[in-house]
N, C-alpha and C positions, 0 to 999 in steps of 0.2 A: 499608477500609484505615485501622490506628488506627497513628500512630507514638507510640514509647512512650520517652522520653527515660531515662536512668538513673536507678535511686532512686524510678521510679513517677512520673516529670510528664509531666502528659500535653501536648500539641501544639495548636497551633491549627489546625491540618490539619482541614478540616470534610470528612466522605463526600461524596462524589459522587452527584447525581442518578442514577438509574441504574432504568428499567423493571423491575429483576430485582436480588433480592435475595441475593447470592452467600454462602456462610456461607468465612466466611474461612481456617478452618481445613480447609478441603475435605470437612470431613462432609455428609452426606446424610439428610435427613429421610425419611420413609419416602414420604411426598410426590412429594420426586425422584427417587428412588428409581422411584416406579411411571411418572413421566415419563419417565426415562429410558426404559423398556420401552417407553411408548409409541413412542418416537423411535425405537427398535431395530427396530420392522416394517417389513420391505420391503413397499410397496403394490402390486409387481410379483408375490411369490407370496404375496397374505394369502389363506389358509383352505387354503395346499398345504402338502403334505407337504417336510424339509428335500431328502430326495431327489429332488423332482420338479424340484425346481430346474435341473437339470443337462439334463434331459430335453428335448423339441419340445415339450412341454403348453403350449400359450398360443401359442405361437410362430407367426408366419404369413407366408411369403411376402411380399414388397412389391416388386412389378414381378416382371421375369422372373428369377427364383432357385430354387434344390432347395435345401432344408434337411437336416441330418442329425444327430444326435447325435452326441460321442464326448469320450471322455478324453484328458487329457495327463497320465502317467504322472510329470511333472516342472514342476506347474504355478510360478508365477512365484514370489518370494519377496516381500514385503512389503517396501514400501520402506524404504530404510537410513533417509528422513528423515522417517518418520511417526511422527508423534506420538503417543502413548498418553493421547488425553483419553477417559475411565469416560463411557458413556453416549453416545459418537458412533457411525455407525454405519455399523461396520468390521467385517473378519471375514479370518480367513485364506483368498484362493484354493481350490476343492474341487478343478480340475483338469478338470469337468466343463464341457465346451462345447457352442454350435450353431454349424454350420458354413454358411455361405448361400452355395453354391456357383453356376456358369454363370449368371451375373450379364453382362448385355449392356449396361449403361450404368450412370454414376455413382450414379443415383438407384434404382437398386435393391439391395436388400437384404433387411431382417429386419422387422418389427412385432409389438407384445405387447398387449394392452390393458394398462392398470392397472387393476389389479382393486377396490381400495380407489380411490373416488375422492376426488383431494388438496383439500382445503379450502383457501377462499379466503383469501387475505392470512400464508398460511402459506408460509415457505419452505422446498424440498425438496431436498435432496443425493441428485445423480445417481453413480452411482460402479460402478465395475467393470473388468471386461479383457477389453482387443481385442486382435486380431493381425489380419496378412495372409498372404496364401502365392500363389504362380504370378502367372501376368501380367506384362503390362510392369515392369520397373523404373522408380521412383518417381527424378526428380533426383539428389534425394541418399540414392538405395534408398528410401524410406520413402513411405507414400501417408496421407493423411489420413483416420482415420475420425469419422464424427459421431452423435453418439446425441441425436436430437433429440424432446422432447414434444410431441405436437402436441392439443391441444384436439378434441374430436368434430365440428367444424366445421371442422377442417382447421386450426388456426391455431397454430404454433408459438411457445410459450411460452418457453423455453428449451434446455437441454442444455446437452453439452459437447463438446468435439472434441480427438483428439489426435492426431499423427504416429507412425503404427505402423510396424514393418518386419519384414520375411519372417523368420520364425522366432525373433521375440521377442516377446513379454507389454507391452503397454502398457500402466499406468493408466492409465483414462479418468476426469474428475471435470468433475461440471457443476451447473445448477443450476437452478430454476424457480421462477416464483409466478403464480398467479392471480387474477386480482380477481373473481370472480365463481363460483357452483357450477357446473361444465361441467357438458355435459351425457352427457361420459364422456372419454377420454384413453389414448392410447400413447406407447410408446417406439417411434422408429424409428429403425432402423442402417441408414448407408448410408456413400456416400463416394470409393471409390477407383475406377478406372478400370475400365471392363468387360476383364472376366477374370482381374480379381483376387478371388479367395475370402476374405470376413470369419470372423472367427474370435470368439462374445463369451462370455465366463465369469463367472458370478456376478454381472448387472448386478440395480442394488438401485438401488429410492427410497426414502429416508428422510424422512423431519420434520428439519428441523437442531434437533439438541438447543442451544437457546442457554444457556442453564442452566448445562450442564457446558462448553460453549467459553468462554465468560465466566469460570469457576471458574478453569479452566485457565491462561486469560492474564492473571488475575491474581497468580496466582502467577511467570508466566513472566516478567514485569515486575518484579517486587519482585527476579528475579534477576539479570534482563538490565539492570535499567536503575536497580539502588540498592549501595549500600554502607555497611554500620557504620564509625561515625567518632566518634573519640575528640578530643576538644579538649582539651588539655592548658594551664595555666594556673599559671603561676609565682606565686611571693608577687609582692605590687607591691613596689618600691623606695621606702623615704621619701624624699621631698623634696630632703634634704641627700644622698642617696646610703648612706647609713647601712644596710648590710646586716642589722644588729642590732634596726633601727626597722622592716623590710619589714613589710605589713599583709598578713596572710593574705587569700585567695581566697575562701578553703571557705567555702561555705554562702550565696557570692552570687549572684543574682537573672542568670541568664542568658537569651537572648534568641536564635535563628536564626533569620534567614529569608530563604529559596530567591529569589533577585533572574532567577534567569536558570537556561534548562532547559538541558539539555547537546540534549535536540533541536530545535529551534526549529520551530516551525508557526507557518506564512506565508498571507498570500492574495493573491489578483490582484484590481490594479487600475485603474481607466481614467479617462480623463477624463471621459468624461461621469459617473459611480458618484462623484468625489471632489464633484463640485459637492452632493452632499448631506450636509449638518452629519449626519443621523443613519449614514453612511456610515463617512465620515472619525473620528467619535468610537469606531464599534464597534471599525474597524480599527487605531485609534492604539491600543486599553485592551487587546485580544485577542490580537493576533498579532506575530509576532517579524519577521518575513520580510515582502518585496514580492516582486511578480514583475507588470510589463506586462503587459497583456493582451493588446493588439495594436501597444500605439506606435513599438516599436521592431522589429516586423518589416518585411521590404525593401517589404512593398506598401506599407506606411502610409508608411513613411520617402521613397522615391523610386515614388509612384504614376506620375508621366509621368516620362522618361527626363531624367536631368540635372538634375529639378528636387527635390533632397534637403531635407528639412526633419527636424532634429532636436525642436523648439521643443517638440511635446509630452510627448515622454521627457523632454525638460530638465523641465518643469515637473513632470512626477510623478514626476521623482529627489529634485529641492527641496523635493517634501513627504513622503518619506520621509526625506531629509538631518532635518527639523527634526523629524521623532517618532522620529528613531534606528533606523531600520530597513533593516537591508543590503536589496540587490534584487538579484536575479536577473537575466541578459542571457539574454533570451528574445525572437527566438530570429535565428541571423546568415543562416542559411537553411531552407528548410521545402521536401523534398525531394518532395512529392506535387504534382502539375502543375497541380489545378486550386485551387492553392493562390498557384500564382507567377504574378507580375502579367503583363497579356499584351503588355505594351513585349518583355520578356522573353524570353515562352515565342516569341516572333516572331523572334531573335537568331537568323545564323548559328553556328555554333562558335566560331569565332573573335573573334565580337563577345562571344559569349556567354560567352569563359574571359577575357575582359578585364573584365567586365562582375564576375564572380567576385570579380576582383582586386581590384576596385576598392571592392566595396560591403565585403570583408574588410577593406579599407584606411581605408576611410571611418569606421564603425562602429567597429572595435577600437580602431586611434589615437586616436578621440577621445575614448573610456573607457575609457582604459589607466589599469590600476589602482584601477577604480572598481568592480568588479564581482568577487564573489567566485565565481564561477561562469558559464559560459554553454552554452546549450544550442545547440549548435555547427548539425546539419542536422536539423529535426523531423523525425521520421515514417518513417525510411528501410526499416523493415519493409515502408511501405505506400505508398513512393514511390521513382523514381528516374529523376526528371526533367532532375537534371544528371549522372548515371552513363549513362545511354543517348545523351547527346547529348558529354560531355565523356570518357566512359571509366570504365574499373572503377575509376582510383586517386581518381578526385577528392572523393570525400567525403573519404579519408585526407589528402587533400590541404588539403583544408578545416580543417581540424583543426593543421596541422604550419605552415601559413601563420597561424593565428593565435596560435598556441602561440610563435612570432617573434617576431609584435608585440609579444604581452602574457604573458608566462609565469605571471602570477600564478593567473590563475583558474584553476578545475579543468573541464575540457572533457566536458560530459557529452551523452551520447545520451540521446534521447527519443522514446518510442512508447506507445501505446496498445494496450488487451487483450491484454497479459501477461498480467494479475494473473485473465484473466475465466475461461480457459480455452474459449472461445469463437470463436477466431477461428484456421485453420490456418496465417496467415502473421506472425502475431505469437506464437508460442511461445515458454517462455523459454528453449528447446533453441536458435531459430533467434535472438533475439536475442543468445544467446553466443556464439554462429560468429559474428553479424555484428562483434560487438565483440574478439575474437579475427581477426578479419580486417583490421580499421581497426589493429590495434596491430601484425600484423607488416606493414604497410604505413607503419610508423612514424607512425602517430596518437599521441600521448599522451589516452586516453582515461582522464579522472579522477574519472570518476561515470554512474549508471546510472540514468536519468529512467521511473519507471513510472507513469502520467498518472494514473489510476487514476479516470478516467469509468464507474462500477459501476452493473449493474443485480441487486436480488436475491443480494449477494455471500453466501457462503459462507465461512469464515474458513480452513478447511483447503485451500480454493482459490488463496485470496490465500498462505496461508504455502509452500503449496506450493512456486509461480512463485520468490515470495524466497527459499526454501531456495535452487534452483537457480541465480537469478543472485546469490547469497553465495557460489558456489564461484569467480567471478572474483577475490573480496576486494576488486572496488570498492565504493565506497561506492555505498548507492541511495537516492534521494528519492522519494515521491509528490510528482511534482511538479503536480498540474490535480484535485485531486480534488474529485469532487462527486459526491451521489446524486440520485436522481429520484423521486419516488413521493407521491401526490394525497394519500394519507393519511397524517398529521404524524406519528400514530406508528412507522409502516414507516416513512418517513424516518430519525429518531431514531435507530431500530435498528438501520438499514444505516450509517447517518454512524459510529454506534459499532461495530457489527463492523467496518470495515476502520481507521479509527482505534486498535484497540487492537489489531488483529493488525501493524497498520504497527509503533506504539510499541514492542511486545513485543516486534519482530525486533532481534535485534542488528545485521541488516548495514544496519537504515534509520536516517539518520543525518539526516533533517529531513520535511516533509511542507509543501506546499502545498493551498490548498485552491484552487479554480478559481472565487471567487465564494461569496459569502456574502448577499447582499441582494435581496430580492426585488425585479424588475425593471431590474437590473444583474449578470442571471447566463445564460451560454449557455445551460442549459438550466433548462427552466421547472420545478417544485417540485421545488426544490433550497436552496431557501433556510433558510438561517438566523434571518436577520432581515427582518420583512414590511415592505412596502412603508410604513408608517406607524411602523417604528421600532421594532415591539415585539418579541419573542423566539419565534421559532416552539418546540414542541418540541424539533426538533433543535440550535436554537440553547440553549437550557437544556441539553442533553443534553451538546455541546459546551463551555458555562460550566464545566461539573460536573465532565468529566474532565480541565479545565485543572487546575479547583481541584485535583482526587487526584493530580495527575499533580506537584506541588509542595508541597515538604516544607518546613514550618515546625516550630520545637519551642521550650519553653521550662520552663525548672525549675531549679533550685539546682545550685554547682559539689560536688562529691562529697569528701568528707573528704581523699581523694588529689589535690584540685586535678583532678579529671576531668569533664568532660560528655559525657554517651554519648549518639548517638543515628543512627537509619538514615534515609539522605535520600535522592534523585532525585541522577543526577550533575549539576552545571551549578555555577553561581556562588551566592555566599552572604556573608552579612554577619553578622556575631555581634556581641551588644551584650550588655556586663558592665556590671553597678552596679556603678559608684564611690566609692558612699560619697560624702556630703552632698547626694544629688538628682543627682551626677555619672554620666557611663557615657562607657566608651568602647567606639569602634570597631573591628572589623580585619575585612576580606574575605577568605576563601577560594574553594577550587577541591574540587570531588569529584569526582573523576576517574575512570573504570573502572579496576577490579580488583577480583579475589576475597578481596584480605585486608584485613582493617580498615584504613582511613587512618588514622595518628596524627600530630595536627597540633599542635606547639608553639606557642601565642600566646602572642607576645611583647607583653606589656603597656608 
């Protein structure tokens, strides 16, 4: 990415480290070009014919099931929110399905081998359409299906999973990687309840083209997240005020630069992690945002009953008070049970909805107005330890009791594997019911926490998920993210695929990271920064997209008093020569919109 000021100056904007060399204008060397083809083989039918796809060839029983061929006459449509990135690998629906009929239990179904087997440290996109038909009804109509890889050892690698229903088309997308050459590999479908019939069309592995996803959201960036901005610049006034005496503008030495992102990326941190100087220096120079790790949730705070200690959130608010850094109120409850302290989980009802009231009253009151957000009850997808004992409204209830106290902040929900496509009780189907449910319960819910702990991501995965929770039009954070993986380079890779798919979304409006230092991170190679200070990979990887992700420029005002140039939204400081070694100051705002900002500096 080159920003290019008016008149040809160029910027101090330096490229971003980056594994992969995107050509900017979205051309294609012939190079990519045959990469790309490579990425386009399904390793499910390599060396068959396109028609056999449709067909039983490969296809095997798995447990007690009859397979059958057949067409659907009116296969699904392509989703309204897929993206058209050249070189991924997508294809229209053929309508041609197997059908895995008289199925006696969850675990039976379908299996394929792969025929190509997938190379190690490659990552692979799972993808295709399920349905269901006959059998019990599913809760809410729909049963869960799952397409999982399993390694020639039996050892499941990955897949994906989605909630299908009787007589509609679901995409399914998932995803895998190997550290090693199996020693061979299938797809297996299974899932829903015995006696319901799987229905799967067109399913394909791919190679993830990173090449053409990378191209793609750079571009989506430069749309979603910049605007041309004109600075406009009067004659100066002399001295005496003497309109006659003004000293022209044109042709002085200007100067921008980007003080503040319009997204902000933040990290978690703890007391023990700030006791180290190489900690505290990365986190004061890197990141915009705090967020607690653990100090201010009800265990840490009231471990034995009555005995409340705020003392270590106080100290690690005080040292984000003095590097300027908002924090996060994380988190007022954490709704999965072996999560709540067992004073607690021991409570009548009745001690237990006072107990509610109380730690609501304790906490909000006494960072009323200190917190621009909090993340009200964790995990409610995958917990509902005070809904079972206190009733359906009390999360809502959670929510409307602190929205009382403290109206300022924005009350957000948070869960994990949304974004993974992975898990059947955190879909982002069912996280909009639940948040559509908290609201006509009169919740004011005012943001949408997606944790974003990724294994192996896939970028069409993750954009997927936030398509769908962007039709709420709340705002959404990665609020916990981190990756995992031994080797610094897949690290790298994966920290930047969901960091530029997050950046590139319109509806993500900040990003946490969950730990960044080795030895002060929940899970182990995930770091950033190694235990002696220095910059992993991923940590340079990280540097590099701050640096691109912030717009600096500098070059002469333009014969009309004009400075043109395209920048990142966020905060900004212009500085004009003066004339005699002098300059002055003024700060702006770029704000989203599609049409040029024109900004009058008043000298």
């Amino acid at each position: 990415m080159k920003l290019m000021a008016d008149g040809g100056n160029s910027t101090e904007e330096q490229a971003a480290t980056s594994a992969v060399n995107v050509m900017d204008d979205g051309s294609s060397s012939e190079e990519e070009e045959e990469e790309a083809a490579v990425h386009a083989v399904n390793l499910l039918w390599f060396g068959c014919s396109e028609e056999a796809e449709g067909d039983l060839t490969g296809w095997t029983p798995a447990g007690s099931s009859t397979l059958t061929a057949h067409s659907d006459p009116a296969p699904p449509p392509l989703s309204a929110t897929a993206e058209d990135v050249p070189g991924e690998c997508k294809q229209k629906p053929s309508g041609r399905y197997v059908l895995a009929a008289h199925r006696a239990d969850e675990k039976d179904g379908l299996s394929r081998e792969i025929t190509q087997a997938p190379k190690p440290k490659v990552t692979y996109r799972v993808a295709g359409w399920v349905s269901v038909e006959g059998g019990p009804a599913g809760a809410d109509g729909s049963h869960p299906v799952h397409v999982v890889v399993r390694t020639g050892d039996g050892c499941a690698v990955g897949g994906g999973v989605v909630l299908a229903e009787p007589g509609k088309w679901a995409e399914i997308k998932g995803a895998f990687r190997v550290d090693e050459h199996p020693r061979g590999a299938e797809v297996y479908v299974h899932g829903p309840p015995a006696g319901v019939d799987i229905k799967v069309m067109d399913l394909r592995v791919c190679a993830v083209n990173r090449v053409a996803r990378l191209r793609h959201l750079r571009k989506k960036t430069d749309k979603v997240r910049k605007r041309d901005v004109v600075l406009k610049f009067k004659p100066r006034s002399s001295a005496d005020g003497n309109d006659a005496e003004a000293v022209s503008v044109n042709g002085a030495s200007i100067r921008v630069v980007q003080v503040d992102n319009a997204v902000p990326i933040g990290a978690c941190i703890s007391k023990s992690a700030v006791q180290n100087p190489a900690f505290v220096d990365f986190f004061a120079k890197h990141f915009d945002w705090a967020v607690l790790e653990n100090e201010l949730k009800w265990y840490y705070t009231e471990a034995i009953q009555g005995q409340v200690s705020y003392a270590d959130a106080d100290e690690l608010i005080a040292l984000c008070d003095r590097h300027k850094k908002p924090v996060r109120g994380h988190c007022i409850f954490w709704a999965v049970e072996n999560s709540v302290q067992p004073w607690v989980r021991a409570l009548n009802g009745g001690q237990l909805k006072a107990a509610v009231e109380s730690r609501i009253k304790s906490l909000v009151s006494r960072y009323s107005g200190r917190f621009p957000c909090y993340e009200v009850n964790n995990e409610m997808l995958h917990g509902s330890f005070f809904r079972q004992r206190l009733g359906d409204d009390i999360d809502a209830h959670m929510f409307r009791e602190t929205a009382a106290i403290d109206p300022a902040p924005a009350l957000f929900v948070n869960d994990y594997n949304v974004e993974n496509a992975n898990d059947p009780n955190a879909t982002p189907e069912k996280y909009v019911a639940l948040i559509t449910d908290l609201q006509k319960r009169g919740a004011s819910v005012g943001g949408i926490g997606v944790q974003g702990h990724v294994t192996h991501p896939v970028g069409d995965v993750i954009c997927d998920a936030l398509d769908k929770l962007a039709t709420t039009e709340l705002p959404v954070w990665i609020t916990e993210l981190d990756v995992s993986a031994a080797d610094e380079a897949l690290r790298a890779d994966d920290l930047e695929t969901v960091l530029r798919e997050a950046f590139a979304h319109p509806a993500v409006e900040g990003i946490m990271l969950w730990g960044f230092m080795q030895g002060h991170m929940w899970r182990a190679n995930g770091q950033l920064l190694n235990a002696d200070g220095s910059l992993s990979e991923a940590g340079r990887r990280y540097v590099g997209l701050r640096t691109e992700w912030t717009s600096h420029a500098r070059g002469t005002v333009d014969g009309n008093g004009n400075f043109k140039f395209r920048g990142f939204h966020g905060k900004y400081v212009v500085e004009l020569a003066a004339g005699a070694g002098g300059k002055v100051r003024r700060a702006f705002d770029v704000q989203k919109g599609d049409a040029p900002l024109v900004l009058d500096m008043n000298l």
